[in-house]
C-alpha positions in Angstrom: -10.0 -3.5 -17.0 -13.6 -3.0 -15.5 -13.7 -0.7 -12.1 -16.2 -1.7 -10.0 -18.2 0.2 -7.3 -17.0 -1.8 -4.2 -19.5 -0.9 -1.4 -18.2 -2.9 2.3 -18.8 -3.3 5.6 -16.8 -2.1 8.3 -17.9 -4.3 11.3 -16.4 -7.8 11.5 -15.5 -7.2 7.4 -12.8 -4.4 7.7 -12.8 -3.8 11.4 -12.5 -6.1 14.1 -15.3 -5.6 16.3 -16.8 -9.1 18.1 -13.2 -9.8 19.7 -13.5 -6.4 21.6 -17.3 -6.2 22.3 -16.6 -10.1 23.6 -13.7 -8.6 25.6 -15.5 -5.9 26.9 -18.5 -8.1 28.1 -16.8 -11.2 29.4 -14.6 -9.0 31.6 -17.2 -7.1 32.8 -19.9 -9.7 33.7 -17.0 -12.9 34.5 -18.4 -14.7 31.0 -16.7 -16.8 28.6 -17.9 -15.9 25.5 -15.9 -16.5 22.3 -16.7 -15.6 18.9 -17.3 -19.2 17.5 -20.0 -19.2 20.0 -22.3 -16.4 18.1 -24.1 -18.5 15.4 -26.8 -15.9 14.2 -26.8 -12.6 13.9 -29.0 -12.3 17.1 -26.0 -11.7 19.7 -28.5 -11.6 22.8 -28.6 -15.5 22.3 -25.3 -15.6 23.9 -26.1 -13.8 26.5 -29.0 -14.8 28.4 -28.6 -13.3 31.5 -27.5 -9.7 29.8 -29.8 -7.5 29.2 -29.7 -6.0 25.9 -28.7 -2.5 27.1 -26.3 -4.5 29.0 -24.6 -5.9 25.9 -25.3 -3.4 23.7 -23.8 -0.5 26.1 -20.1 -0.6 24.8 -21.0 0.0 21.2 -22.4 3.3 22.6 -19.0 4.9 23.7 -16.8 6.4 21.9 -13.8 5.0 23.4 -14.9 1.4 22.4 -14.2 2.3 19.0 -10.5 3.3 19.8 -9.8 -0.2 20.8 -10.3 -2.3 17.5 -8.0 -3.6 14.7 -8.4 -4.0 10.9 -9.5 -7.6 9.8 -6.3 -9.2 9.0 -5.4 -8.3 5.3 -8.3 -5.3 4.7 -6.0 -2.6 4.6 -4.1 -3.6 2.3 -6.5 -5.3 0.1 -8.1 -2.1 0.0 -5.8 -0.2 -0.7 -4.8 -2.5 -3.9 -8.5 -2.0 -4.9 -8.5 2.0 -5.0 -5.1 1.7 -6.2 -6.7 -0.3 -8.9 -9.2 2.0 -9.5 -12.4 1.0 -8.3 -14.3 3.4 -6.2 -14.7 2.3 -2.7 -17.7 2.9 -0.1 -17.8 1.7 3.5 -21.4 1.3 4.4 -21.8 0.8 8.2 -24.8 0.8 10.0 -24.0 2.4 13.4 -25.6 4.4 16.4 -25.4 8.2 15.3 -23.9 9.3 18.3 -20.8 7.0 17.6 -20.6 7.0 14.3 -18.0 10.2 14.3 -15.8 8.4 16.4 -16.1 5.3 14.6 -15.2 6.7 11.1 -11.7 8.4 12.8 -11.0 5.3 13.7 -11.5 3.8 10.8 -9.4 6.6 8.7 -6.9 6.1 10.9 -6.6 2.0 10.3 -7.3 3.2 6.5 -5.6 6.1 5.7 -6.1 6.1 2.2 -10.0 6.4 2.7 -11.6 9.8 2.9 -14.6 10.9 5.4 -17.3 11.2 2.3 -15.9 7.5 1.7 -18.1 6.2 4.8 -21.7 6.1 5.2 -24.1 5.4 7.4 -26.9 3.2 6.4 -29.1 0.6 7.7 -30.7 -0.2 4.8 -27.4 -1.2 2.8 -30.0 -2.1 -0.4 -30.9 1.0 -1.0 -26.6 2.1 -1.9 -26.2 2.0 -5.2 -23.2 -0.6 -6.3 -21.4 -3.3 -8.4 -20.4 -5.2 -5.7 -21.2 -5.8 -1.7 -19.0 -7.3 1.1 -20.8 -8.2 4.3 -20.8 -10.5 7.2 -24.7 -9.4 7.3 -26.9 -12.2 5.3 -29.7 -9.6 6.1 -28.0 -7.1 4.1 -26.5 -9.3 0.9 -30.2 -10.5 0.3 -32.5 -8.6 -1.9 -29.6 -6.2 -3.0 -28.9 -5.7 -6.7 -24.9 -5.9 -6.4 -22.7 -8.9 -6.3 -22.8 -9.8 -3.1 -19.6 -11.7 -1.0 -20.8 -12.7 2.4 -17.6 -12.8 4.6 -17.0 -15.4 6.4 -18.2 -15.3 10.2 -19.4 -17.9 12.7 -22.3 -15.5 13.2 -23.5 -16.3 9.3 -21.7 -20.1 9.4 -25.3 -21.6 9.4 -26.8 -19.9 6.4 -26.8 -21.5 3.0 -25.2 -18.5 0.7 -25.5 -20.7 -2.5 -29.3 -20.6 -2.3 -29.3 -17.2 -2.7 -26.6 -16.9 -5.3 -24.0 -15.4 -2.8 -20.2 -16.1 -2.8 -18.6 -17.1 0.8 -15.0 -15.4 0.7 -13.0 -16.1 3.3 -10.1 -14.0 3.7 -9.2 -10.0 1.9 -6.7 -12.0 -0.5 -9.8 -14.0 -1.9 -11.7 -11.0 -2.3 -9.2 -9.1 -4.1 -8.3 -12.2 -6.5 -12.3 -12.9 -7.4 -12.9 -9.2 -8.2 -9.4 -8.8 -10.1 -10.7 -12.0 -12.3 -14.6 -9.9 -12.4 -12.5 -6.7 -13.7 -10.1 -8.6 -16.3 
């Protein structure tokens, strides 16, 4: 069996983050945001009358990050792929000054991971890896990995198959197409 170095997102990939920014934002500006409403990557489109330090601002506190979940299935999924062998990486691109906060939380949802397992990077191209698992088109493309663009309505309008990128929508597909890729 092949082991693979898995490199993966942690925002909207592993970690729930839109339902709780959304949260945060409609509740504190009376909006009615929902997530199938952000079609691009550019979340200032949905909020035209925010400022961008005004949407921006919860991602900048560290007790934002206390409030999300694990994408349902990623934890164990996971944990199945280091239990399988293959060297994991969670490659985030996050604010400095949150990004301590941010990787406790994510240990704690993943237990099984260790600090050195999470990087900061916004130039995810430049990891070296087998494999990448994003909600980021900007990040899959130009990359030398396999990439898996996960499912999002913020990447719904892009055409993955021009760009030889697999769609996956849940952590059970994932783990299935990369236990056929190691077999």
């Amino acid at each position: 069996m092949k082991k693979f170095n898995i490199l993966c997102d942690a925002d909207d990939t592993i970690q729930e983050l839109m339902p709780y920014w959304l949260g945060e934002l409609n509740g504190k500006y009376n909006l009615n945001v929902k997530k199938e409403d952000i079609k691009s990557w550019d979340i200032m489109k949905a909020f035209p009358t925010l400022s961008e330090e005004e949407v921006f601002e919860p991602l900048y506190r560290d007790d934002f990050w206390d409030t999300t979940t694990p994408v349902e299935g990623s934890a164990y999924y996971l944990k199945k792929l280091v239990s399988d062998g293959h060297n994991l990486l969670i490659v985030t691109a996050s604010n400095p000054e949150t990004f301590d906060a941010k990787t406790r939380k994510l240990m704690e949802m993943f237990p099984f991971l260790k600090k050195e397992q999470i990087i900061r990077e916004n130039n995810k191209q430049t990891v070296d890896g087998d494999i990448l698992i994003d909600d980021g088109v900007h990040n899959l493309l130009g990359g030398r990995y396999k990439k898996f663009l996960f499912n999002q309505p913020n990447n719904s309008l892009f055409n993955e198959k021009e760009h030889d990128i697999t769609r996956v929508f849940s952590w059970k597909e994932i783990y299935e197409r990369i236990s056929r890729m190691a077999a």
